[in-house]
N, C-alpha and C positions, 0 to 999 in steps of 0.2 A: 504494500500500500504506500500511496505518496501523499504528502503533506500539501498537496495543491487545494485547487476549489474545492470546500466539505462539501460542494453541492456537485460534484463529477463521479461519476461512476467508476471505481478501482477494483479491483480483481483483490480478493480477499484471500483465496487458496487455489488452488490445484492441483490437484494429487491425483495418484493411481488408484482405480478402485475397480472392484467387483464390478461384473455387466447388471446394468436397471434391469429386475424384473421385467422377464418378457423379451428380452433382448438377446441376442446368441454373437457370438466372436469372441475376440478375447483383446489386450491393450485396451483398454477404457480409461480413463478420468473422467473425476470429479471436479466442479470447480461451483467457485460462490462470488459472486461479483454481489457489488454493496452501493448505494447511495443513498445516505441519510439512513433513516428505517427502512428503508426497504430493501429487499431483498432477494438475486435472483440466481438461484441454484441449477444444474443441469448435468447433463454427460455428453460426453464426445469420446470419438471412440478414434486412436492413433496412440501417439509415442506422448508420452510428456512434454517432450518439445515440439513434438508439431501442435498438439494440444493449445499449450500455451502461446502457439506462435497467434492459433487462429482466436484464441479468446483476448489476445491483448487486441489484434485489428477490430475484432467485435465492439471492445470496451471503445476505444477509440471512436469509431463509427459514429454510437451511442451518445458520447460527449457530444461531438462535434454537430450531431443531429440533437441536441438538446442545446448548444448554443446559438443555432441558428444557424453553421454552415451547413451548404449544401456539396453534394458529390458532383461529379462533373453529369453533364449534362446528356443525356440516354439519345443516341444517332435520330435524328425524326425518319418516321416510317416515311416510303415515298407510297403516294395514292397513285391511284390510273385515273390520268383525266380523259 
């Protein structure tokens, strides 16, 4: 966790865990991302570092779409005139 905005989303843990109920493979984690009270638990299923790679880009996203940036801009579909 980092000492920035108390109001940004920070990855709290991640670790290796057992597959979720209902779930079949094997490499799973765990992880808990936190803002303020609340709070958002899940699994993902790889290595711990690819894990972690894709939950920091997540967390990141999350801020940046709670601050008001936006991502770049999606191609416009071409119509048939």
């Amino acid at each position: 966790m980092t000492d920035e905005d108390p109001q940004n989303y920070e990855i709290e843990t991640i670790q290796r865990a057992d597959a979720p109920v209902g779930a079949e493979g094997s490499a799973w984690c765990r992880y808990v991302i936190k803002r303020g009270d609340s709070t958002i638990r899940g699994y993902r299923q790889g290595s711990l570092k690819a894990v972690t790679l894709e939950i920091k880009e997540m967390v990141e996203l999350m801020n940046d779409r709670r601050s008001g940036k936006r991502s770049p801009a999606a191609p416009k579909k071409r119509t048939k005139h």
